[in-house]
C-alpha positions in Angstrom: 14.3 15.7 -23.1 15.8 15.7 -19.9 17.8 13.0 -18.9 19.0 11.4 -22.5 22.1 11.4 -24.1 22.4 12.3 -27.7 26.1 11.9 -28.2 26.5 10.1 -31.7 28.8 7.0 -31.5 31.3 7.3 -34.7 33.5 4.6 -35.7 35.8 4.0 -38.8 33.1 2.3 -40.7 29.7 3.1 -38.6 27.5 5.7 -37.2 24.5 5.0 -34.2 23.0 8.2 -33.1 20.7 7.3 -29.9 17.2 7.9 -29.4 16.1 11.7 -27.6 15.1 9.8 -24.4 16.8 6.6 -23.9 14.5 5.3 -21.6 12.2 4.8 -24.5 12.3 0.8 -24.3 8.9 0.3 -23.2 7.6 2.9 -25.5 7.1 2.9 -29.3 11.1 2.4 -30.7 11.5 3.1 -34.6 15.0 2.1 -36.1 16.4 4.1 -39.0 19.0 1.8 -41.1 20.5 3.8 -43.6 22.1 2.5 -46.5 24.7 4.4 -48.7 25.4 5.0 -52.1 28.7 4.1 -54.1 31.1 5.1 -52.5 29.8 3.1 -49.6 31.2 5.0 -47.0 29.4 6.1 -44.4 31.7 8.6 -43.5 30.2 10.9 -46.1 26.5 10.8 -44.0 27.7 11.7 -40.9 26.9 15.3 -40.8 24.1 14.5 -42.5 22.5 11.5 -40.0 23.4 13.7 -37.0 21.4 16.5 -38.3 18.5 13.8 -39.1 18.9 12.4 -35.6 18.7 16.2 -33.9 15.9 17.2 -36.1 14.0 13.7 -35.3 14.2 14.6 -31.8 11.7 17.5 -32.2 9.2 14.4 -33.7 9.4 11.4 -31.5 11.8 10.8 -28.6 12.2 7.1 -29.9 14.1 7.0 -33.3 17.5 5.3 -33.1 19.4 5.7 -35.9 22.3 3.3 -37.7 24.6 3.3 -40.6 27.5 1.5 -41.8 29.9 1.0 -44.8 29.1 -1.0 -47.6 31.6 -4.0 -47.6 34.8 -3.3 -49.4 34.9 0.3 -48.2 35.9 -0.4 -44.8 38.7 1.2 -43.1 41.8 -0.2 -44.1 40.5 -2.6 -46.6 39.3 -5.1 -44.6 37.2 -6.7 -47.0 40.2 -7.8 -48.8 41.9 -9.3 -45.8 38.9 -11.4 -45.7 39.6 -12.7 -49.1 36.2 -11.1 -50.3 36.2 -7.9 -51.7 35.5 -6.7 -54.4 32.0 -7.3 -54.2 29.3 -7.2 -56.4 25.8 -5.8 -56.5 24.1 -9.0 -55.3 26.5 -9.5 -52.4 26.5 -6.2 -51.4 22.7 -6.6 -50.8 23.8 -9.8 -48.7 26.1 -8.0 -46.8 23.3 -5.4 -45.9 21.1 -8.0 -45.0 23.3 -9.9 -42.7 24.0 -6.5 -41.4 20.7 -5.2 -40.7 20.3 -8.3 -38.8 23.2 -8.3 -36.3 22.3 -4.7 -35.7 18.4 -6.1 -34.6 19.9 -9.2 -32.5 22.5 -6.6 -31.0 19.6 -4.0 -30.0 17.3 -7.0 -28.7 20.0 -8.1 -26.5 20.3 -4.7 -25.1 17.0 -3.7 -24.5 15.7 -7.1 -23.3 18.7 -6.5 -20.4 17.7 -2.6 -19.7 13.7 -3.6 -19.6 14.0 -6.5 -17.3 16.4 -4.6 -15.2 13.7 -1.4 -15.3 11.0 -4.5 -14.7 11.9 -7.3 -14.0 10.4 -9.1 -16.6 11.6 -9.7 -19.8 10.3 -8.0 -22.5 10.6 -8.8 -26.7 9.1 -6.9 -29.3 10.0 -7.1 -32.8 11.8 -4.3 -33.8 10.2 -1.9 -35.9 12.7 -0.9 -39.4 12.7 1.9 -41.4 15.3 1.5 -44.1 16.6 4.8 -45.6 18.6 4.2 -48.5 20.5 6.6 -51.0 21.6 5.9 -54.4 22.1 2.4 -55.1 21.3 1.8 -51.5 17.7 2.9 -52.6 17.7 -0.3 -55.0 19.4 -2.7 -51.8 16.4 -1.3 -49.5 13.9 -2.6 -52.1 15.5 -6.2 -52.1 15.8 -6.5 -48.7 12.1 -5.7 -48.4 11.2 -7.9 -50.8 13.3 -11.4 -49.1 11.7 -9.9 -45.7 8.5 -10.6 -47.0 9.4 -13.6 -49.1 10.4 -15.0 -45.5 7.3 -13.9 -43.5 5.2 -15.5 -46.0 7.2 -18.8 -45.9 6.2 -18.9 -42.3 10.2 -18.1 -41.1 10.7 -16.6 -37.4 11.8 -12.9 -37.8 12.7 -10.2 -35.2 11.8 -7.3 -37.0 9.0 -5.9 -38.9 10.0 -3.3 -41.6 7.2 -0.5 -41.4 8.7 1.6 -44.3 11.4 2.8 -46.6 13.1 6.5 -47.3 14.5 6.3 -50.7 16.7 9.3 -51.2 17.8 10.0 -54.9 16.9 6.5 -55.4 18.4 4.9 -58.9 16.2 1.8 -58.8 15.4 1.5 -62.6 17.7 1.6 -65.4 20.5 3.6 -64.2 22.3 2.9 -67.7 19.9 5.5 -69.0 20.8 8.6 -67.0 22.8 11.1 -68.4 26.3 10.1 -66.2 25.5 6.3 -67.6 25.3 6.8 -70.8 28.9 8.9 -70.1 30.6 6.3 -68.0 28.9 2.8 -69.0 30.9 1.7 -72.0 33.8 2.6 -69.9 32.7 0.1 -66.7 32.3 -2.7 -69.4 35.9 -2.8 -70.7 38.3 -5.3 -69.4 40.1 -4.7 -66.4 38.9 -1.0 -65.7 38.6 -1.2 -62.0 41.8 -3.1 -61.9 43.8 -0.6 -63.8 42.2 2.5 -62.7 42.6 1.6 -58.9 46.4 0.8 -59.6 46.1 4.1 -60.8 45.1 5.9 -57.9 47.1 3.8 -55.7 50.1 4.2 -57.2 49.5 8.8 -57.3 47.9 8.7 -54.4 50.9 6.6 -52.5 53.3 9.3 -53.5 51.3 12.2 -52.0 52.0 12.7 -48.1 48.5 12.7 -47.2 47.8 16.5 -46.4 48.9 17.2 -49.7 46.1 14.9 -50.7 43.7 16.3 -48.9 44.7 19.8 -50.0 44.6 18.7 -53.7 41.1 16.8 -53.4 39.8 19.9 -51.8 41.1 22.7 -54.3 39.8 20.4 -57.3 36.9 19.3 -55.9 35.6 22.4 -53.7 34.4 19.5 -51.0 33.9 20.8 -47.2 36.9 19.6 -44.9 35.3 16.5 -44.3 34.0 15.3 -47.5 37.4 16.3 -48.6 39.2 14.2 -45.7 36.7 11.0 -46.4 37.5 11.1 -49.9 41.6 11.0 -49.6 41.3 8.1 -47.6 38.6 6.5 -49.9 41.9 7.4 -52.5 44.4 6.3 -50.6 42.3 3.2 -49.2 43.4 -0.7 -50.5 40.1 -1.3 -51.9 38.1 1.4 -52.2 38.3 2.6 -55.6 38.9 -1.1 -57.5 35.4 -1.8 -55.0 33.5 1.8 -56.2 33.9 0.7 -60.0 33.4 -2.9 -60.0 30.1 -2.5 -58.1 29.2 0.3 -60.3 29.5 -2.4 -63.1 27.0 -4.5 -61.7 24.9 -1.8 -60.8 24.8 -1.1 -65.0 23.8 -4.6 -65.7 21.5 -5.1 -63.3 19.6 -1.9 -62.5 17.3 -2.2 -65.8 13.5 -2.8 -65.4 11.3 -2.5 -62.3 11.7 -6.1 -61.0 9.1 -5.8 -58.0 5.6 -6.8 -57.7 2.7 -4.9 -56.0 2.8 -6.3 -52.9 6.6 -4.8 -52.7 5.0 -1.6 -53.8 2.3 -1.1 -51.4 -0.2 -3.6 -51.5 -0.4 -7.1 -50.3 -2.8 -9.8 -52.0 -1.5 -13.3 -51.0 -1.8 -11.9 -46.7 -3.8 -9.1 -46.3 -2.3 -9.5 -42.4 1.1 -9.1 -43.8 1.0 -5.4 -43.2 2.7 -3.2 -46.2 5.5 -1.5 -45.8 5.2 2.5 -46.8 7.3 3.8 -49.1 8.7 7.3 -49.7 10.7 8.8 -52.6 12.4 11.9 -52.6 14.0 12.0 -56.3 16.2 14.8 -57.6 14.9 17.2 -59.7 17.7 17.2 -63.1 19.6 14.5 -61.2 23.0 13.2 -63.5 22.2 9.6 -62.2 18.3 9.7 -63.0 17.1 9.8 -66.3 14.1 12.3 -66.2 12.0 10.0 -68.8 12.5 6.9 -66.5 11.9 8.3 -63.2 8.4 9.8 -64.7 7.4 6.5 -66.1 8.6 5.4 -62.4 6.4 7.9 -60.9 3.7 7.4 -63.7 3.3 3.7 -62.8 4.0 3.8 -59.3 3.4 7.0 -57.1 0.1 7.6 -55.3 -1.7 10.6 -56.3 -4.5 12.7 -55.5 -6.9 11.9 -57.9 -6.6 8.6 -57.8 -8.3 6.0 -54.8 -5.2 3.8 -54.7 -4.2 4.5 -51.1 -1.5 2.3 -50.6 1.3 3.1 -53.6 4.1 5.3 -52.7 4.3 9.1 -52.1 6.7 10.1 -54.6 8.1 13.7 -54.5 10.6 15.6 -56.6 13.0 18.4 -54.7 12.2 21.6 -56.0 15.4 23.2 -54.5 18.3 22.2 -56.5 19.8 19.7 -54.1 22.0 17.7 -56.2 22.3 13.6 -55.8 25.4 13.5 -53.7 24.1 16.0 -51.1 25.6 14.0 -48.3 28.8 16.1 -49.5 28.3 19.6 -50.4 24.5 19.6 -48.1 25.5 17.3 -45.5 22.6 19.0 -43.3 19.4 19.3 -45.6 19.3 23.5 -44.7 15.6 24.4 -46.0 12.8 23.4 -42.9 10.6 22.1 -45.8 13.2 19.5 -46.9 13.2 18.7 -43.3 9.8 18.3 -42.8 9.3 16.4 -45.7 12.1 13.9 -44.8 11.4 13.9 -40.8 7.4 13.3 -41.0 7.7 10.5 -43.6 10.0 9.0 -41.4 8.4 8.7 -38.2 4.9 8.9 -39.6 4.5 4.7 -39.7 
């Protein structure tokens, strides 16, 4: 791809990894929005969305990719300086949304200026989403789906069309059930958890120069150097640990019974213009946050399958390799070509 530049721009509290050919803008653009788990720090995907931008390339020259922390997790506890933070499930998914649209009015801006400089005309197309969300950020990816539609519908001017979702280790139905719920849940509820046990961690982690930190987070935890690195700051952060428990509160409370309708899963009655947006799961096989017996009712309910005519429900897959839910730390790079594949052509395929 001569003539491109694949250098992945990293800040404190954001990835973009450009397209193979960056003179793509008058060809067929896909934009990858990835949305973490808790923690939301999207320091812990950058190996991993790097690799996803490098193997994308082999696919389509046109796949941008984006990522950023969930609020409350940024660097040096912004969030809090705000006056905001900690936030809860519901604003979290807010936040998301308000992000995913600066990052559309940010790209539209850009491209309109690089086509009608190529052209000299201008030139707007709505931009073409694919939300990739792990963890809880599976969940947030359904919701914002859903109020994307809800706003099409209403008749409400939008610059994007979401084509599909990649939902990786998604806990998107009663997450109270799986076996690290049913361990940590009665904990989340009492009083002042988050408060206390952040204190906590402040107050250790405070006394620790931080190499020792890091040294101690990676002889306990057996992380790589930079899963290791990301999680002393997360540690050592103003926020990040009081923000990681409250949310995982909500997340308890709220992440109970499939809440969307079949037009969020595939099929759409009240427009049949309103095209669908395709869904793909990619669920852990004995995964500690996914209760086996929900995620087959899930699956049961939900997933398209072979025998069956009903074209438009989700492909729903479960890993067969042992790669465990937080694989954005000890797999940041997916290393098996099927995983790859499986990932990569669901991705582009819309």
């Amino acid at each position: 791809m001569s003539g491109s530049n694949r250098v992945a721009q990293i800040g404190p509290d954001s990835i973009y990894c450009p397209p193979g050919n960056t003179k793509s803008f008058l060809g067929k653009e896909y934009h990858i929005f990835f949305i973490t788990g808790n923690p939301g720090l999207i320091a812990y995907y950058h190996t991993f969305l790097a690799c996803l931008s490098k193997h994308l390339s082999g696919i389509s020259d046109g796949v941008h990719i984006y990522g950023h922390s969930l609020g409350g997790f940024e660097a040096r506890g912004r969030g809090r300086e705000r006056g905001h933070a900690p936030y809860g499930l519901q604003q979290q998914i807010r936040n998301v949304e308000e992000g995913l649209h600066a990052y559309v009015r940010a790209h539209e801006s850009l491209s309109s200026r690089e086509g009608q400089q190529a052209t000299g005309i201008s030139i707007h197309n709505p931009a073409r989403i694919i939300l990739m969300g792990h963890s809880v950020g599976a969940y947030i990816l359904l919701e914002l789906i859903r109020r994307h539609r809800e706003k099409v519908l209403l008749g409400m001017q939008t610059d994007m069309e979401i084509v599909g979702g990649v939902l990786l280790f998604p806990t998107v139905t009663h997450i109270a059930k799986s076996p690290s719920g049913l361990r940590v849940g009665w904990l989340l509820k009492l009083p002042y958890f988050a408060l206390v046990v952040s204190a906590l961690a402040r107050g250790v982690t405070f006394l620790l120069p931080r190499g020792v930190l890091y040294s101690l987070v990676k002889l306990i935890t057996g992380f790589p150097a930079e899963a290791a690195e990301t999680t002393a700051a997360f540690l050592r952060s103003p926020m990040g640990v009081r923000q990681a428990l409250h949310m995982a509160r909500d997340e308890m409370e709220e992440i109970i019974e499939d809440r969307w309708d079949e037009e969020i899963w595939g099929v759409s009655e009240r427009d049949p213009d309103l095209a669908p947006s395709k869904l793909v799961f990619y669920f852990g096989k004995e995964d500690h946050w996914v209760a086996d017996h929900t995620r087959d009712e899930l699956m049961r309910m939900r997933a398209f399958r072979e025998d069956q005519p009903e074209m438009w429900k989700p492909k729903m897959v479960i890993d067969e390799d042992g790669i465990p839910h937080g694989f954005c730390i000890s797999r940041s790079c997916l290393p098996d070509e099927r995983q790859r594949l499986t990932i990569s052509k669901n991705t582009v395929k819309y």
